[in-house]
C-alpha positions in Angstrom: 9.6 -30.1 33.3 7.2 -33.0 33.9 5.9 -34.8 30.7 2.2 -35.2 30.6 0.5 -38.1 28.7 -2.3 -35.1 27.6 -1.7 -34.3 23.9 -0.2 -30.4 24.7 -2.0 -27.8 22.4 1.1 -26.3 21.5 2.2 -29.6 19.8 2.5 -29.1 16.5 1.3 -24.9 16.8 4.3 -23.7 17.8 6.5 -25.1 15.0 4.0 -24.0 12.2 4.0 -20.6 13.9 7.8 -20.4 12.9 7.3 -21.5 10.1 4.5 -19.2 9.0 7.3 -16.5 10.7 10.0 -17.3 8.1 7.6 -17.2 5.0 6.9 -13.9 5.4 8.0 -11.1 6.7 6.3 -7.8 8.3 6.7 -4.4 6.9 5.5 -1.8 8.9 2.0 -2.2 8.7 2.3 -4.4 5.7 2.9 -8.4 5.7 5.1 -9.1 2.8 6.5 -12.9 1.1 10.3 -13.2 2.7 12.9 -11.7 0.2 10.6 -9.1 -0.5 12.4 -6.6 -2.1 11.3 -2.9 -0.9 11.9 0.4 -2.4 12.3 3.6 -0.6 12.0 6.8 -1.9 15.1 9.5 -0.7 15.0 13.2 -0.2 16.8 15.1 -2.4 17.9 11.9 -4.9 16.4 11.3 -8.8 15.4 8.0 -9.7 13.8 6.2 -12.3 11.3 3.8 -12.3 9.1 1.4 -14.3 5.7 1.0 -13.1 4.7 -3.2 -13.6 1.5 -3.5 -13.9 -0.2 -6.3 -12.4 -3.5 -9.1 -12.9 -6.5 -7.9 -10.4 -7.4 -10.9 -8.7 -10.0 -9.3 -6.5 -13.8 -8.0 -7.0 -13.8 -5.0 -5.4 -10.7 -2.9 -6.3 -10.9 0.2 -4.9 -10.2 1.9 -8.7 -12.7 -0.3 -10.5 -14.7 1.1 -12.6 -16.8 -2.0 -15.3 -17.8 0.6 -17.7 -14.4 1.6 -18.7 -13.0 -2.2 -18.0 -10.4 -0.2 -15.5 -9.2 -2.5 -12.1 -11.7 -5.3 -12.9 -10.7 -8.9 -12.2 -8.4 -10.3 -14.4 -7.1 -7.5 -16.2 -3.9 -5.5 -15.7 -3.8 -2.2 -13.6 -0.5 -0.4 -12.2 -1.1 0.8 -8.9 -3.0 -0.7 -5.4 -4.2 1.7 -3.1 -5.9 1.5 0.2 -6.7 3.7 3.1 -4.4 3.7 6.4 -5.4 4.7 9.8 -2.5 6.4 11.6 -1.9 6.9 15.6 -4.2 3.6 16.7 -4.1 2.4 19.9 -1.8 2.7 22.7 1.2 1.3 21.2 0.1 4.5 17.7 0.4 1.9 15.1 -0.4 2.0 11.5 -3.4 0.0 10.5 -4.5 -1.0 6.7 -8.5 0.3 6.7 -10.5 -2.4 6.4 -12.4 -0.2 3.9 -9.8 -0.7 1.8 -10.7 -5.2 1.1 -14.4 -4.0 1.3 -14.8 -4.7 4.5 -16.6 -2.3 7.9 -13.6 -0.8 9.3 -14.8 0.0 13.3 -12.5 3.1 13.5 -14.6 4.7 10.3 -17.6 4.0 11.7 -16.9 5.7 14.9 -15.5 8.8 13.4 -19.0 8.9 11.0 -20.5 8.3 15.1 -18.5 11.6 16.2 -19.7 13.4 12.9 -23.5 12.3 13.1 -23.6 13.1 17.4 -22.6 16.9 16.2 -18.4 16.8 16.0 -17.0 19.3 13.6 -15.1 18.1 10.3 -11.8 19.9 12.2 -12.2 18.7 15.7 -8.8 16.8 16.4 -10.2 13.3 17.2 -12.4 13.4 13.8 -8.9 14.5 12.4 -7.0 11.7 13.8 -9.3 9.6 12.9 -9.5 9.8 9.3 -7.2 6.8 7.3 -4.9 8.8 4.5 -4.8 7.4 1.0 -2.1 5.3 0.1 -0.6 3.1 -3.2 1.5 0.3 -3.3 3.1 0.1 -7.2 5.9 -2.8 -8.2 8.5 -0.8 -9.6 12.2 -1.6 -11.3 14.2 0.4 -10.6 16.6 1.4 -13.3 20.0 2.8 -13.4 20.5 3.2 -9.4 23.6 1.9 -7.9 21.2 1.5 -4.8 18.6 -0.7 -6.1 18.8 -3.9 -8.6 16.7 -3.8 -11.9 14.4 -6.3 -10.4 10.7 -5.5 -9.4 10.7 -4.0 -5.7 7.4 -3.5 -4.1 6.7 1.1 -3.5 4.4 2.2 -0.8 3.7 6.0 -0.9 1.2 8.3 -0.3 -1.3 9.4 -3.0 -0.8 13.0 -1.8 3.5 12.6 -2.3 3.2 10.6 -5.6 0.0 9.7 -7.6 -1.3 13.3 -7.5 1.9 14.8 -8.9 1.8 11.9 -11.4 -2.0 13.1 -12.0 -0.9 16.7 -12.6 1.8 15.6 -15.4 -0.7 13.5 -17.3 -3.2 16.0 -17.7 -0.5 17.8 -19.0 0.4 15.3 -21.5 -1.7 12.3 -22.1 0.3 10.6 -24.2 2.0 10.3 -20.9 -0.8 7.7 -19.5 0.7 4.3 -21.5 3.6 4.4 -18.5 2.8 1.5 -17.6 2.1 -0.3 -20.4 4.5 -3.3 -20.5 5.3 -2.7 -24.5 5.1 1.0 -25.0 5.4 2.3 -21.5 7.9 5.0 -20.5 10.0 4.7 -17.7 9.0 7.7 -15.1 12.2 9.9 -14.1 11.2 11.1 -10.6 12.8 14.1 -7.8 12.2 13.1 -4.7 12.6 16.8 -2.8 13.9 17.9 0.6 11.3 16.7 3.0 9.3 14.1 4.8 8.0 11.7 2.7 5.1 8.7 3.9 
C-alpha cells in the first residue's frame, strides 16, 4: 500500500472508534457501559429483587409529575421507561422512540399521518407501527445462585411487570415504599410459563 504525504482522515478515527467500541457495549437495542451487568427474567423460575432507586438527571422524565415532586431532576425514582418501536426497517430492528428523550420520533409521526389520512386504529401498519411501553429498573438480585447480589440493569415490558406490580399496590399500599433504600421491601416475583419482552 502506497504512503501518501496527505494527512488520511482515518488517522486518528479509527483508533478512537475502538476505543469508543470497548467502553461500551450494545444490548439489543440498548447501548450499555462495558461490564454491564444484565438481568433476565426466566419462565417458570421465582426470584427476588430489590428495586435501587436512582437520581433523575433529566428535565423531561417521562413519569414527572412537579406537583407531587415525582421523577423531577434531582430526586430519586425507581424505574425508567420509554417507548420501543418494534419490526423497523428491513433488517426489523428494535428502535428506542425518540418520544421517549422528548424528542419528534419520524415513525409516530407517520403513523398519526396514516390515522389523520382516514387509517383505522386496527389497520396492521397503524398496528405495527405503534412503540410498546417499556422500563428499565436496576435491581439486586438476592438469593439466586444465577445472579450476584450486585445491581444488574432489568429491561421489561410495562405490560409483563409494572402493571402486575400496579395491581398488588392497589391492593396494599403499604406496599409502595419498595423501593425505598431504608424501609423498602424486597419484591418476591414468578416469572410464568411464557414469552416474556
Amino acid at each position: 500500500m502506497k504512503k501518501n504525504k496527505k494527512k488520511s482522515k482515518f488517522k486518528g478515527a479509527v483508533s478512537r472508534n475502538a476505543e469508543k467500541q470497548n467502553r461500551g457495549s450494545q444490548y439489543g437495542y440498548l447501548r450499555l457501559l462495558k461490564g454491564t451487568n444484565i438481568f433476565k427474567e426466566e419462565p417458570r423460575t421465582r426470584v427476588e429483587l430489590d428495586i435501587i432507586p436512582y437520581v433523575i438527571t433529566c428535565d423531561n422524565h417521562p413519569d414527572i409529575d412537579e406537583e407531587y415532586g415525582i421523577a423531577v431532576k434531582g430526586e430519586l425514582w425507581y424505574k425508567r421507561p420509554y417507548w420501543l418501536h418494534r419490526g423497523v426497517g428491513p433488517d426489523n430492528q428494535s428502535v428506542v422512540c425518540p418520544s421517549s428523550v422528548g424528542k419528534p420520533c419520524p415513525i409516530c409521526e407517520y403513523r398519526a399521518q396514516l390515522l389523520k389520512d382516514g387509517a383505522k386504529w386496527d389497520d396492521d401498519t397503524v398496528k405495527a407501527l405503534k412503540p410498546s411501553m417499556r422500563n428499565l429498573y436496576i435491581v439486586i438480585p438476592k438469593n439466586n445462585k444465577n445472579y450476584s447480589e450486585e445491581p444488574h440493569i432489568w429491561d421489561i415490558s410495562q405490560f409483563l411487570f409494572q402493571d402486575k406490580l400496579n395491581e398488588e399496590i392497589q391492593e396494599n399500599e403499604e406496599y409502595e415504599t419498595f423501593p425505598d433504600l431504608e424501609e423498602g421491601y424486597t419484591l418476591r416475583i414468578r416469572f410464568a410459563e411464557g414469552t416474556f419482552g
